[in-house]
C-alpha positions in Angstrom: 71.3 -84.6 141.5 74.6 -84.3 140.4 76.1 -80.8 139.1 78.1 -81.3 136.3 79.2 -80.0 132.7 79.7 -83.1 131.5 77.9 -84.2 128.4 74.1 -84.5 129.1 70.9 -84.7 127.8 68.8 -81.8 128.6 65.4 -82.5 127.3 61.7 -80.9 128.2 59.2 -83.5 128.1 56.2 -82.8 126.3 53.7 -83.9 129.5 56.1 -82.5 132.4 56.8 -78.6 133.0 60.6 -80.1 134.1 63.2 -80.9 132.4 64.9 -84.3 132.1 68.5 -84.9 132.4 70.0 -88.0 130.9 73.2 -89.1 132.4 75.4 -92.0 132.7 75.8 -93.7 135.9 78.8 -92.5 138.5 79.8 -93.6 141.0 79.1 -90.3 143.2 75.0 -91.0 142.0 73.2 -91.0 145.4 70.8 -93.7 144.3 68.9 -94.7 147.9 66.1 -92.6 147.1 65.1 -94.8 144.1 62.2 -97.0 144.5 59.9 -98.4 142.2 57.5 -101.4 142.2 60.5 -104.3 141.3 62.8 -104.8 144.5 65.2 -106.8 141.8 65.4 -103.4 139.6 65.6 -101.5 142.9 68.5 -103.8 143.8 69.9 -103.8 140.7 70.0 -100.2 140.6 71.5 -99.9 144.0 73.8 -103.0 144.5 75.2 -104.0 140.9 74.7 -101.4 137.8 77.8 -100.1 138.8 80.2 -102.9 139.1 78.3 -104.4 135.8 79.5 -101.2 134.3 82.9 -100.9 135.6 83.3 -105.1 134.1 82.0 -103.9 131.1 79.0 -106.0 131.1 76.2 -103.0 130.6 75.9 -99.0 130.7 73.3 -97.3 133.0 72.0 -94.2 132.5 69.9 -92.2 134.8 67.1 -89.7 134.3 66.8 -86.7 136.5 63.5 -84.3 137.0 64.2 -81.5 139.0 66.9 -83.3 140.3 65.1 -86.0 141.5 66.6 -89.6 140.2 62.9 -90.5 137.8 64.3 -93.5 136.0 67.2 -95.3 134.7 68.0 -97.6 131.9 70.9 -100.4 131.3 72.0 -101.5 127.7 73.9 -104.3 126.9 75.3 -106.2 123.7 73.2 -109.2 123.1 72.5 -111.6 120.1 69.4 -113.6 118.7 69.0 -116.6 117.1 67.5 -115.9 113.4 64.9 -118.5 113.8 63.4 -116.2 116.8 62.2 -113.8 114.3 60.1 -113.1 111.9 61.4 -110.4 109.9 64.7 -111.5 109.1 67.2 -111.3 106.0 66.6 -113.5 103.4 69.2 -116.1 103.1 70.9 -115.2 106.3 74.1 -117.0 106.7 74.7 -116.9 110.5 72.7 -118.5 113.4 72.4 -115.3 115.4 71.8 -111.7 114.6 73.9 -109.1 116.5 71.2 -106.7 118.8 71.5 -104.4 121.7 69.6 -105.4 124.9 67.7 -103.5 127.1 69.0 -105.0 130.4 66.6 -103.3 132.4 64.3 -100.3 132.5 62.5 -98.6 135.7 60.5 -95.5 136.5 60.7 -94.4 140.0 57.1 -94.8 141.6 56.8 -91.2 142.3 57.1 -90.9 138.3 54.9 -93.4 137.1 52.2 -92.6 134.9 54.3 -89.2 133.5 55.4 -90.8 130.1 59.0 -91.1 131.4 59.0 -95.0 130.3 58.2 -93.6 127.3 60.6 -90.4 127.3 63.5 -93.6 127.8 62.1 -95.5 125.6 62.7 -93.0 122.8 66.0 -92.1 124.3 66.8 -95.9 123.9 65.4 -95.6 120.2 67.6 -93.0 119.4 70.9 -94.6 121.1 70.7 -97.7 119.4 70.1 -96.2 115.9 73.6 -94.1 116.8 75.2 -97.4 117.4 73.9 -99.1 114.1 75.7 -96.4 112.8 78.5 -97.8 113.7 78.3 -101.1 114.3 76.3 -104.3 112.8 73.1 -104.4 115.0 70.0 -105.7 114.0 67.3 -105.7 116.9 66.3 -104.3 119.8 65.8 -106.8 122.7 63.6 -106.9 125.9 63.1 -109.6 128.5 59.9 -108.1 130.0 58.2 -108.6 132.6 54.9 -110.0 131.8 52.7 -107.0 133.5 55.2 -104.4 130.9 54.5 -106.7 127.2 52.2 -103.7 126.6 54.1 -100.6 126.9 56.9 -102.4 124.8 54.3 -103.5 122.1 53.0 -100.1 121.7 56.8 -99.8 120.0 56.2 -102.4 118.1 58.2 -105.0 119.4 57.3 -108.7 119.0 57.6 -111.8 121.0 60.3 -113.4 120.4 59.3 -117.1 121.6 56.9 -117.7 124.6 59.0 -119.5 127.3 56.1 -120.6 130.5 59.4 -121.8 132.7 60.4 -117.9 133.2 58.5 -114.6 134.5 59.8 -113.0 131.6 58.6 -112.3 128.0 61.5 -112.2 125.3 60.5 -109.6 122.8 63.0 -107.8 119.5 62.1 -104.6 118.0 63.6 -105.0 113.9 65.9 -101.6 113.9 65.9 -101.0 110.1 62.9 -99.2 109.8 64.2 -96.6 112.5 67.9 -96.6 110.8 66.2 -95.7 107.3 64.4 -92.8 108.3 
């Protein structure tokens, strides 16, 4: 793991005894020990988060346990066309609603089945309602994969449209609830 003072997120997990360590992706991250179940996360993770960043396409963040890399999420500006939801605005005037995309999530496999999914997931939560802050954004979207519809219905998100030509589940998670409370 990296030593640093920069800004993290130093956080104890209520089902580990370690803490986790939020940070944003750097180009001095060692990464090669990552490996989880998806070789196109695993790739991803390795081979193009980085340059994605650096074009301004997405923003990684990596979570550390005991300075082991556990997980890492990318986020992404995205939009969704209003006739993909359910819960809309009344009387909506545009096509599209603005959202933030999760461009990809991924446990390590020597983490899995620790709650750290859910530990980013609730990071992710909280990141998106600071943006809405600041910004126009609606909803939260996924493309999952079809094994992970579960974990991301136990937040609530809904399928978006059900497309049989992909491996991949479009889902949206309505953000006002989480910005009004």
């Amino acid at each position: 793991m990296r030593k640093t003072s920069e800004k993290s997120e130093n956080l104890k997990h209520e089902n580990l005894d370690n803490e986790l360590i939020i940070l944003p992706l750097d180009e001095a991250d060692d990464l090669s020990s990552f490996n989880c179940e998806s070789e196109e996360l695993n790739d991803f993770l390795k081979t193009n988060a980085l340059l994605d960043q650096n074009n301004l396409v997405n923003r990684t963040r990596l979570c550390f346990c005991n300075g082991s890399l556990a997980g890492f999420y990318s986020l992404a500006a995205d939009t969704i066309e209003t006739k993909n939801v359910i819960d809309g605005i009344e009387s909506y005037p545009y096509r599209k609603y603005p959202a933030v995309k999760i461009a990809r999530l991924a446990v390590d496999s020597r983490f899995e089945r620790c709650g750290i999914g859910t530990f980013l997931m609730k990071i992710i939560l909280a990141q998106v309602v600071s943006i809405c802050d600041n910004i126009g954004c609606r909803y939260l979207l996924v493309d999952s994969k079809i094994e992970s519809t579960g974990f991301y219905e136990k937040f609530e998100f809904k399928v978006a449209e059900k497309n049989k030509k992909t491996d991949f589940v479009p889902m949206y998670l309505n953000m006002q609830p989480y910005v009004q409370k």
